[in-house]
N, C-alpha and C positions, 0 to 999 in steps of 0.2 A: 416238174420237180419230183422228186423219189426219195421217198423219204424209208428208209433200212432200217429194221430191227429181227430182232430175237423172235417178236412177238407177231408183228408183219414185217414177212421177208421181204413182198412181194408188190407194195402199196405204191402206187401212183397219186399223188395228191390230184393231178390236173387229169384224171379220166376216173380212176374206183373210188373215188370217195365224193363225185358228183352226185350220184344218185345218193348216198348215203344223209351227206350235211345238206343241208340247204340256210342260206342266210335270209330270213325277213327284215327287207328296209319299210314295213308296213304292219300298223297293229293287225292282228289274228283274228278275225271273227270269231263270235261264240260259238259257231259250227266246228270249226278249224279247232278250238281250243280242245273241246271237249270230244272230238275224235282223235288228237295226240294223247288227251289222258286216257280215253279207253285203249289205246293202244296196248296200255301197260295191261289194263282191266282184262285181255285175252290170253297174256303170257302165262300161260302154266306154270308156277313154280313146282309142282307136286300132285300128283293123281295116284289115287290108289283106288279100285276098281277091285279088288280081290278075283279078277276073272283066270289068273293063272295060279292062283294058289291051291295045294291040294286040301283035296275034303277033309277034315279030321287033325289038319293041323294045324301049325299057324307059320307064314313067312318067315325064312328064316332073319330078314332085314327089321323086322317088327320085336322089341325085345318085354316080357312083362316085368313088370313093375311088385307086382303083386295081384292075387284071383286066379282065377281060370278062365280062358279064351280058346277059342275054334274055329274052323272055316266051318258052315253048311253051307247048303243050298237047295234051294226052290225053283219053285218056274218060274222068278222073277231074276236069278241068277244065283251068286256065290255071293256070301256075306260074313262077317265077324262079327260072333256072337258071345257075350258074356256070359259065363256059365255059374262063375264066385265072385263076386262084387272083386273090383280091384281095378287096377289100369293097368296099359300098354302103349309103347312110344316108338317112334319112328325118326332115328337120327337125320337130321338134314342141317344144311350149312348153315343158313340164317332165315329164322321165321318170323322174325319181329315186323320186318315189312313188308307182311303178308295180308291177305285179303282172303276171308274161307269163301270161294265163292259157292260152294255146294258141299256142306253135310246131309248125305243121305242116310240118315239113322237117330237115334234119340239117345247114342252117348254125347257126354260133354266131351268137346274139344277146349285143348289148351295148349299157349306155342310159346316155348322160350325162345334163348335165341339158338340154340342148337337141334328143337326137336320140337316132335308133334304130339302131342300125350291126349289120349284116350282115357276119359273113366265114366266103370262104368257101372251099374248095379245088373245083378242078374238075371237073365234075359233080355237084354241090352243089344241091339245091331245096331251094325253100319255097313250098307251096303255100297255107299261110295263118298271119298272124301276129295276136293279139287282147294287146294289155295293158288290162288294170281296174285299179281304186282301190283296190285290195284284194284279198287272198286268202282266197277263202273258207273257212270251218272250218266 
């Protein structure tokens, strides 16, 4: 069967989408369950790294809020550093069902549903922020 759209042009039910679904006629082990939930626990919705941003400024995708913010860096890498107390936010689609799974810094993180806001007091970094689909167990 071939099933046509817009979306998939191309889709086979009876060959590409075998590997994809699978039907259990059998309860799921506790193994089983809990490696489909971390499944989600690995997907990146969002990594910021500040590794290609230039020294002394700050990404143009990142907009402030109010304060002062900056890229430096050490020999530990490139990081965002609060200079005047205030925050900075990062547009993204939906952060409500998200999972921080690594702030690396000692600003507070905050997620609506359109964005990721930083605040922070002065002298404040973050050297790396990850949200996923999930928290792993």
């Amino acid at each position: 069967m071939r099933v046509l759209s817009s979306e998939y042009p191309n889709v086979n039910l009876g060959t590409d989408l075998y590997d994809v679904l699978s039907v259990y006629n059998r309860a799921l082990s506790d193994t089983e369950i809990k490696s489909y939930h971390n499944s989600f626990a690995s997907r990146v919705v969002f990594k910021e790294d500040f590794k290609d941003a230039i020294v002394g400024q700050i990404p143009d995708v990142w907009k402030i809020v109010s304060g002062t913010f900056v890229i430096n860096e050490d020999s530990q890498g490139k990081y965002l550093k609060c200079t005047s107390n205030g925050s900075i936010y990062y547009p993204l689609k939906d952060t409500n069902k998200t999972y921080t799974k690594l702030n690396n810094g000692n600003m507070t993180l905050s997620k609506s549903v359109s964005k990721v806001t930083l605040t922070a007091t002065s002298g404040q970094i973050i050297r790396e922020l990850i949200l996923t689909q999930a928290k792993e167990v």
